[in-house]
Structures are given as C-alpha cells and as structure tokens.
C-alpha positions as CSV (number, residue, x, y, z in Angstrom):
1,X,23.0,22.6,31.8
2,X,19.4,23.2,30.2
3,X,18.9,21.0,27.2
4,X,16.1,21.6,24.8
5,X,15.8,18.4,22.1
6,X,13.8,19.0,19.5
7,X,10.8,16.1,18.7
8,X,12.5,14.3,16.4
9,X,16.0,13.4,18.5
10,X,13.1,12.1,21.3
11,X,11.7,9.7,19.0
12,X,15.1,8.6,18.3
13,X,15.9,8.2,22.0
14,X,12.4,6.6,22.6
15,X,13.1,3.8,19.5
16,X,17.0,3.5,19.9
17,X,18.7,1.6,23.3
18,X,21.8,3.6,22.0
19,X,20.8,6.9,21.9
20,X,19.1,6.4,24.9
21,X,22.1,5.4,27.2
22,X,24.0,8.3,25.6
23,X,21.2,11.2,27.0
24,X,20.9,9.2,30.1
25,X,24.4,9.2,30.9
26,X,24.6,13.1,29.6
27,X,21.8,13.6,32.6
28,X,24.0,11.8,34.9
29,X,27.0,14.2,34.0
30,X,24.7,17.4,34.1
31,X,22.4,17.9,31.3
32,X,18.9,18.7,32.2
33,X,15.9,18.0,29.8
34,X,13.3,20.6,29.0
35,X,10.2,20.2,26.9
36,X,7.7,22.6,26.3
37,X,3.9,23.3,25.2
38,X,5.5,22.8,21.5
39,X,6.6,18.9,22.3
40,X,2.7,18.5,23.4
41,X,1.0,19.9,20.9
42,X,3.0,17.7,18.4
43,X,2.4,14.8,20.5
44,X,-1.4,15.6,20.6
45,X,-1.1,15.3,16.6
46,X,1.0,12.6,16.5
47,X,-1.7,10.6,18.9
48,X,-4.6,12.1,16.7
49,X,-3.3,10.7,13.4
50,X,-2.2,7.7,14.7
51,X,-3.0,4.3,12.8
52,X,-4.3,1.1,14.0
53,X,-0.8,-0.4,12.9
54,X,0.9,2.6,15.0
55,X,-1.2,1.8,17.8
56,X,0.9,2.8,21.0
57,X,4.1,4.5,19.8
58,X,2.9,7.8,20.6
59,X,2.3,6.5,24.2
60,X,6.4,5.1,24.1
61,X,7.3,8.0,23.2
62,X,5.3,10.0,25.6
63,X,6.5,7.8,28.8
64,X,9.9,8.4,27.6
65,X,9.9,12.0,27.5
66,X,8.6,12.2,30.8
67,X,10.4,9.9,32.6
68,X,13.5,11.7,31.6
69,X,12.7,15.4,31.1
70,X,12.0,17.8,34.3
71,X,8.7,17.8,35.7
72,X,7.1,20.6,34.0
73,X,6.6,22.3,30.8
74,X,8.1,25.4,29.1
75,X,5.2,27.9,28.4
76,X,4.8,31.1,27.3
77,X,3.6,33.8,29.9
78,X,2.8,37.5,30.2
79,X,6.0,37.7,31.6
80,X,8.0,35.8,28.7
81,X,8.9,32.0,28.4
82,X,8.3,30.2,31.4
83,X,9.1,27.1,33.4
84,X,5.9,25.8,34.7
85,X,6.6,23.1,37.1
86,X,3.9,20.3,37.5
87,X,2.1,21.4,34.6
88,X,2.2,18.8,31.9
89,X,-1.1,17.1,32.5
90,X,-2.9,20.4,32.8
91,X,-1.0,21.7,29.7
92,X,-2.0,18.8,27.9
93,X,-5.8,19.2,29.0
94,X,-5.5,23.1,27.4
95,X,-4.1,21.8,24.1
96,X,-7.1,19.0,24.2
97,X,-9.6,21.6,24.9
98,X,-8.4,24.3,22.8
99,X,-7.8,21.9,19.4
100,X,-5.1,24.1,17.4
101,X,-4.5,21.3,14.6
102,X,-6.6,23.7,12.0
103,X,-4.7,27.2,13.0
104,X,-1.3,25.3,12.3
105,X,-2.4,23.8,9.2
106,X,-3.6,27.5,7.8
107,X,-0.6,29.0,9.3
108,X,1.7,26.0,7.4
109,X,-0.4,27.0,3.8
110,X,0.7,30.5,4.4
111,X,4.3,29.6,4.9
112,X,3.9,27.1,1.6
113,X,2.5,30.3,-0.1
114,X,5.4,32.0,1.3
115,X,7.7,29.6,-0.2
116,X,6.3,30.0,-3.4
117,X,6.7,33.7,-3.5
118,X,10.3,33.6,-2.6
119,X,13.6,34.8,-3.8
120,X,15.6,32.5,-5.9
121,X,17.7,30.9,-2.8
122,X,20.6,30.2,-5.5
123,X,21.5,33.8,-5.8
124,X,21.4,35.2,-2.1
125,X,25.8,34.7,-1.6
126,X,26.2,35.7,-5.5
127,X,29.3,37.6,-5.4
128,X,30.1,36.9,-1.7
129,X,33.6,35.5,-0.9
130,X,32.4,33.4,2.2
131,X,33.0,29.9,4.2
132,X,29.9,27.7,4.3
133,X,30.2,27.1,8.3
134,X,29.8,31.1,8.8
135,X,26.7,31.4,6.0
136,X,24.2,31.7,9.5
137,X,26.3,34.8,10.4
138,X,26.7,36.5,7.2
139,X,23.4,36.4,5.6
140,X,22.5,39.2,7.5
141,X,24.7,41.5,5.5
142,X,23.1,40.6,1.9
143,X,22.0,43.2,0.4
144,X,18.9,41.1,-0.1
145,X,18.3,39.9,3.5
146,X,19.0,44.1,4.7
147,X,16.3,45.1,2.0
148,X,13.9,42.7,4.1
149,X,14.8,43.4,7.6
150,X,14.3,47.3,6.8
151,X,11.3,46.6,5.5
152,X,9.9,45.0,8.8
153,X,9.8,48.5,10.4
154,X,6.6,49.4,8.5
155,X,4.7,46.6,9.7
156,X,3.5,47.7,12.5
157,X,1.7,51.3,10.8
158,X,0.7,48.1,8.1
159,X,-1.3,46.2,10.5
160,X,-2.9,49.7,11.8
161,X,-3.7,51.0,8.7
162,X,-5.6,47.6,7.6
163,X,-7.4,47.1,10.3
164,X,-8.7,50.6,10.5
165,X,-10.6,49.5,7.1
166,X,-14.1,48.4,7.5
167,X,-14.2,43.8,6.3
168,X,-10.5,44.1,6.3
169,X,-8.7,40.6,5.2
170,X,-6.8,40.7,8.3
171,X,-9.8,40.7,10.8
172,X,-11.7,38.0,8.6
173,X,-8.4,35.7,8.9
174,X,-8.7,35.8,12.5
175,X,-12.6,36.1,12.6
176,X,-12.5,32.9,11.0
177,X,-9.4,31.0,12.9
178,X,-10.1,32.8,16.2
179,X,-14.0,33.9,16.6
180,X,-14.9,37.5,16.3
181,X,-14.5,38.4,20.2
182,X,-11.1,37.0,20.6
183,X,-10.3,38.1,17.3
184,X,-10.0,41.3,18.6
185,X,-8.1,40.6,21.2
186,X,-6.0,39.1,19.3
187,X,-5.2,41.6,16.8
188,X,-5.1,44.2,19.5
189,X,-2.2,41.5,21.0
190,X,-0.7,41.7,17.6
191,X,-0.1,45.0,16.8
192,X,1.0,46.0,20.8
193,X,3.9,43.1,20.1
194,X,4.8,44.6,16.2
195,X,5.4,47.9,17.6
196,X,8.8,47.4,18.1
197,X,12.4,47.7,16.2
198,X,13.7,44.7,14.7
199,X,17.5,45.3,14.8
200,X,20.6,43.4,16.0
201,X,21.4,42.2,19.7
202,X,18.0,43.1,21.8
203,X,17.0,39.7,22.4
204,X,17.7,40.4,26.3
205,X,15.5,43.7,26.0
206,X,12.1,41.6,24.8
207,X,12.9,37.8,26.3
208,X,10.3,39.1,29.1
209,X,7.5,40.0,26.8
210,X,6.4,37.0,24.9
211,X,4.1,38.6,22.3
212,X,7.3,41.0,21.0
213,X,9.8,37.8,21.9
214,X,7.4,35.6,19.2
215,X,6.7,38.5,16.5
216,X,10.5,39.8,16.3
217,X,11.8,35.7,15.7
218,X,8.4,35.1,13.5
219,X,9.5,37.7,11.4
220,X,13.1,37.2,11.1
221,X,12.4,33.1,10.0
222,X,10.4,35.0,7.5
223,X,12.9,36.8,6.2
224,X,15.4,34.2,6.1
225,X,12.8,32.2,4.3
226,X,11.6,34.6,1.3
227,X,15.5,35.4,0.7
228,X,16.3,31.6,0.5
229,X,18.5,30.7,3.0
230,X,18.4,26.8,4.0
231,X,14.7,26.9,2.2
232,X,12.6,23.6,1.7
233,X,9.7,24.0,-0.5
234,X,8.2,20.5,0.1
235,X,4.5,20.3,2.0
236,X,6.5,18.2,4.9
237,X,8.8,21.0,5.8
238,X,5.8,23.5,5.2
239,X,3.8,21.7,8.3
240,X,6.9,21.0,10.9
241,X,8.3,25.0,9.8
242,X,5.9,26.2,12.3
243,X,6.6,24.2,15.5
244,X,9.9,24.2,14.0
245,X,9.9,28.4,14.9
246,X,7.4,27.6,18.0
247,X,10.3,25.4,19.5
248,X,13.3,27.6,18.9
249,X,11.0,30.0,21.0
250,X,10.5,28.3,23.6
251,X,14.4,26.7,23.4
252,X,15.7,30.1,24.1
253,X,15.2,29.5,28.0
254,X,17.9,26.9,27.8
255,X,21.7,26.6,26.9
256,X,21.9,24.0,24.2
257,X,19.4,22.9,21.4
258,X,19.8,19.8,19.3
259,X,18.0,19.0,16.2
260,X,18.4,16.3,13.2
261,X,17.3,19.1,10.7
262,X,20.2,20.6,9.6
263,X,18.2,23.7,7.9
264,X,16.6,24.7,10.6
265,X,20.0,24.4,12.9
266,X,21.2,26.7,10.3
267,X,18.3,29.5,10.2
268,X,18.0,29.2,14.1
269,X,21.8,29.9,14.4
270,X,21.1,32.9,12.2
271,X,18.6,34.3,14.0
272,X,20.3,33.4,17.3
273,X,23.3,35.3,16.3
274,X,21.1,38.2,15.2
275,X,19.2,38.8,18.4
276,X,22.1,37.7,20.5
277,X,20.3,35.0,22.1
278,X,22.6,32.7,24.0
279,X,22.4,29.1,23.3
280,X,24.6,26.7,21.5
281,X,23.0,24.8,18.8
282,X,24.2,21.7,18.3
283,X,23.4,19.3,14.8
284,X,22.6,15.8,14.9
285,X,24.9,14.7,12.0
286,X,27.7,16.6,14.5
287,X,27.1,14.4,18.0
288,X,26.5,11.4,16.0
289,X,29.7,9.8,16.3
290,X,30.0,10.8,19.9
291,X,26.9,8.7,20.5
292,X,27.9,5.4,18.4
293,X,31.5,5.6,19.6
C-alpha cells in the first residue's frame, strides 16, 4: 500500500515516540512511505528559516523521513508523476540550486489576493438540503461552483489572446519570476497544458502529462477557493495553500493520503471525486484514536 503523509503528520512522527511506533508497525503490516520534490522543498525552507534556538530539528526531521520512506523521490516528469529511485540527494541539490522560496511566496500573495476577492463562503449550500460528511461531493453541483468550472473553458483562448498583446501583464509576471528566455518557455508550457476540458472523471486521460495533470487540479483548488468551500483567509494558510496543491499532486501516485488539515482533506476529497482520481484520504482527527489506543 502507497502512503503519501503530508509534512506536517512527519513532524509529528519525527517529535512523537507514539506516532512513530504506530507508522512503523503500519510499514511492518504493508504501508509503504512516499515523499516527493514537495516534502524537499518545504524542508529546504524549513532549514532556511531556521533559528539558532531551532538549531537541528530540521535535520531530525530530515533523518526520520528518510530512514523510513522508500529510497527515492516523487517528481514530476514529461511523462506525468514519477518515482525516481535514488534521487533524493540530487533532488535536493536542484531545489538548492534553483532557489524557488520567492516564486512560492508571489504565488501565495496571489492566492491571499484570491481570497480576498472571493465569494461569501457562508452562502455556497444556501438552500441545499445536504449532510456535512458528503459537502466534498456535492459542491460540485452549486450553482455557484458550475458557474466557475464553465467558466475555466475560456482560459485557454484567455491566455492566447493576452499574450498576443505587446508588454502584456502575463509575460512581465513571468519575465520577472522566471527570466525572459525561460519565460517563454514557460508560457508556451502553459498554454499547451490549458488547452484542455476541465470536466468530471478524466483524471486517468491526463495523469501521464504533468503540465495538464498540474493546470486541471490548480484550477479546480481555485475554484473551490473563490466559491468558499473549507476557505482560510489567514497569511499562514495563504503560504502552506500552495505545497498544500503541489502535494496532493504528487500524492495522486499513491493509495492513501493523510493530513492534520482538515480543510484541505476536504477540498482534496472534492477534487479527488471530481477527476476520479483514486486514493483514500484519510484525516488526522480520524486515525487519532487508532494511534493512542
């Protein structure tokens, strides 16, 4: 059984005897720990912030995630997600090498501003008889939340219409994140991946093509986020949201994922359902007792 854990339930494992026996006996019955490029780049920025009175945790925690996980790192390739045997140190070299700390902090003040511009979350089940447990399932037939996945069909002709104008917004962004030659490539990337149809059940028609695998789920998080469902305005959630979608990416080349944050259990469940992606999510709050019994 492939086990994807998200950063957070490592940390636990790392600083809790516990926790740890419980996933060490789970690998002794079966379960088989993946990480991916995602767990390394937060690792990178955990190790770059760290304080003098946090002097060595990030190392714990590294050595623990190793010595249980499978040696090698989930990637993504031209050919989809990918296990990469033997790669971490190399992997870790790339995210070294190619710093990405100021790319995720724009891309996290673009889902804050996103936030801000939002729906009223409040009103998004107005009128709709529902149980809370089956919200992730349902959302998709709000009015609202339909509105918003139609709309995604026109982003493709968007993106070619504004980058066919002359000191367009869209090529200055990436000018400035990217540099100008492989800001091309990238938007040339980006608008090969968009063209396609966002619609129910074709996970298993894009898993092999990681740039359409990465825009369809981007944009569907998106969605679920501007209509309100499980939203957190707060500046913390703003920065995790995206490794938060980067790891449910790469978690779809295992069967279970387990996260402490029930929010994003809830909007990954959603858009699990919606692409037909197949991988139990499991809460924190839910193994809990298992693991204290």
């Amino acid at each position: 059984m492939r086990v994807y854990l998200d950063y957070q339930i490592w940390d636990y494992i790392d600083k809790n005897d516990c926790i740890r026996s419980y996933f060490q006996l789970k690998k002794e019955e079966g379960w088989e720990y993946f990480i991916s490029v995602a767990h390394l780049e937060e690792i990178y920025r955990a190790r770059k912030n760290e304080t003098i009175e946090k002097k060595g945790l990030t190392d714990s925690l590294e050595m623990t995630l190793r010595s249980m996980s499978a040696n090698g790192v989930i990637k993504p390739t031209i050919n989809g997600i990918k296990y990469v045997p033997k790669s971490y140190d190399q992997t870790y070299q790339d995210i070294e090498r190619y710093d990405t700390t100021n790319i995720i902090l724009k891309r996290s003040l673009n889902r804050k501003q996103m936030d801000k511009n939002a729906y009223n979350p409040k009103d998004l089940f107005k009128g709709v008889i529902h149980k809370k447990e089956e919200e992730y399932k349902i959302v998709w037939d709000t009015a609202r939340v339909k509105n918003e996945v139609n709309l995604l069909s026109t982003i493709s002709n968007q993106l070619k219409m504004e980058v066919s104008q002359p000191h367009n917004s869209l090529m200055e962004t990436f000018n400035n994140l990217y540099g100008e030659r492989a800001a091309k490539e990238q938007i040339k990337r980006l608008i090969i991946s968009s063209d396609v149809e966002i619609k129910p059940a074709i996970y298993h028609s894009i898993q092999d093509n990681y740039g359409k695998l990465e825009f369809v789920m981007e944009q569907l998080y998106f969605v679920l986020t501007k209509c309100g469902f499980r939203r957190d305005g707060s500046d913390k959630h703003s920065n995790s949201g995206t490794y938060d979608v980067q790891h449910s990416i790469n978690a779809t080349m295992c069967d279970i994922f387990i996260t402490n944050d029930n929010k994003f259990a809830d909007k990954f469940m959603a858009v699990a359902y919606f692409l037909g992606i197949p991988i139990k999510i499991i809460k924190w709050k839910d193994m809990e007792p298992e693991v204290y019994k």
